[in-house]
N, C-alpha and C positions, 0 to 999 in steps of 0.2 A: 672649606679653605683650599686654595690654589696651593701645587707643589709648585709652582712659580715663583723664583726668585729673583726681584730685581736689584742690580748692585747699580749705587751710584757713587762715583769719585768725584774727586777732587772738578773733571770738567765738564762733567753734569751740571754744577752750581756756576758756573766761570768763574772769575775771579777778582781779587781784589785790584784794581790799577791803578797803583801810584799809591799816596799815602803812608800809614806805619801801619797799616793792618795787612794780614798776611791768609791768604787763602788756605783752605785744608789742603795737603798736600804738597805746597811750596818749598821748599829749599832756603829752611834760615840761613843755612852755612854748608859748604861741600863737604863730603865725607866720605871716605873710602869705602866705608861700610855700610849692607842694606839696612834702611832702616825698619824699626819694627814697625807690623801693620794692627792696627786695633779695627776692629770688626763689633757695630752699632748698630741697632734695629733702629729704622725709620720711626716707629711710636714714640721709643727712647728721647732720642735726636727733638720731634717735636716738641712732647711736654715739657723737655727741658728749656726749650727755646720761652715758652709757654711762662715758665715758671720764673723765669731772667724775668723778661719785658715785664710782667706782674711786678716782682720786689724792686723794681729802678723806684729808686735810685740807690735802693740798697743791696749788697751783693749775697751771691745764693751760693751753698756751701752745702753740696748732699754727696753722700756716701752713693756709690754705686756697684751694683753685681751683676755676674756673667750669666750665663748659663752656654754646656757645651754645643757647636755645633749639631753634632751627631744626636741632641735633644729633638731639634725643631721634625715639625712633622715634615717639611718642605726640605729635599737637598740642596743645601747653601753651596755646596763647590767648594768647600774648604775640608780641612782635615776634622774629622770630628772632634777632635778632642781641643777646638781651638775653641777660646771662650769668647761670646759674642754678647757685650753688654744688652742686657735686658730691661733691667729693674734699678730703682732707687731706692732709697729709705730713708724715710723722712726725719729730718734732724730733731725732732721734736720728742721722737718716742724713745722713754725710758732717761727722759732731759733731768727730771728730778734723781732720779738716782743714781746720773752721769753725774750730776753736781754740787751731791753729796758725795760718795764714793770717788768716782772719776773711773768709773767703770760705765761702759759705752755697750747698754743691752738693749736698744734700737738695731743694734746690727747684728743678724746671727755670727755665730764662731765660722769664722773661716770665709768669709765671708766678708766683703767690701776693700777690695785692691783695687779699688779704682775708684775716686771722686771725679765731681762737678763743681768748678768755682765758674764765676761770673766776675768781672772787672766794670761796674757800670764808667767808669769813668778812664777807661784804658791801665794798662796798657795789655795790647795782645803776648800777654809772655807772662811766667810763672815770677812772682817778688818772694823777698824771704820773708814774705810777713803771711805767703800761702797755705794751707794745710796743704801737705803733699802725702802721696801715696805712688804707688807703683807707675800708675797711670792717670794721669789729671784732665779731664777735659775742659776746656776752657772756652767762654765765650765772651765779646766785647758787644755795644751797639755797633751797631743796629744787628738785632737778635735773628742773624737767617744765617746759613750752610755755608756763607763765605766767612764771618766773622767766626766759627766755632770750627776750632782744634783739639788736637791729642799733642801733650807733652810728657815725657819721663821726669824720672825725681829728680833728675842733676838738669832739667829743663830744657833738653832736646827734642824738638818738633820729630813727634810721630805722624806718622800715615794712617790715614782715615778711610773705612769704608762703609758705608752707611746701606745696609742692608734691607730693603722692601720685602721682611718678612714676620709673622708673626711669635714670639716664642710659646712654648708648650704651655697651655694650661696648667697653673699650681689648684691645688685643690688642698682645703686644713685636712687632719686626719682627723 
């Protein structure tokens, strides 16, 4: 494994021009304030894309988790203790016992502050009909790095950096 890390932003991918879809990194509205930055592995980012274009015309609704920085074998350039989405979990597991109980044991404890919806049919922005969580990443078609954002719960376009690295090996005990 390379300690190389490649970061790509928002103009790496260019951008969206014209239309209602909105590039990662754009500016829904001005704001006094920095916005927050979320930090995504490259593999992430794909299978997710992966996983959209699969269910169209139906939309995809997965839990997501971080792992620290300061994990990766590769120095990221960031503060280690910043968490850089890794992994998903698949909506499926522990679905019977989610829907008898409504206890949600697909996810570990402490774990999944961040999902992934899909909009097949638009719009690029969070509805009240979305499951929402701290941090949502959202994708519309056509399923590539221009169409797929970070938004907060109250639906304010976050900053995206999509990180050309691998995360640490998990292994079961």
């Amino acid at each position: 494994m390379s300690d190389e890390v490649r970061v790509q932003n928002a103009e790496d991918h260019g951008g969206v021009q014209g239309g209602n879809q909105t590039s990662v990194g754009d500016e829904s509205s001005s704001s006094d304030t920095e916005r927050r930055k979320i930090y995504v592995t490259r593999g992430l980012v794909d299978v997710l894309l992966e996983m959209a274009e699969a269910a169209e015309p139906s939309d995809v609704n997965v839990v997501l988790a971080s792992t620290p920085a300061g994990e990766f074998d590769a120095d990221l350039g960031i503060d280690p203790e910043t968490p850089v989405l890794t992994h998903f979990y698949m909506a499926e597991a522990g679905g019977s016992v989610s829907a008898v109980f409504g206890i949600d044991l697909g996810t570990p404890a402490g774990r999944g502050r961040a999902r992934f919806l899909t909009h097949p049919q638009g719009p690029f922005e969070l509805t009240e009909r979305d499951d929402l969580a701290a941090v949502v990443l959202l994708a519309v078609p056509p399923w590539e790095d221009k169409t797929f954002g970070a938004f907060d719960r109250a639906g304010r376009k976050l900053d995206v950096t999509i990180l050309d690295a691998e995360p640490p090996t998990e292994e079961l005990a």
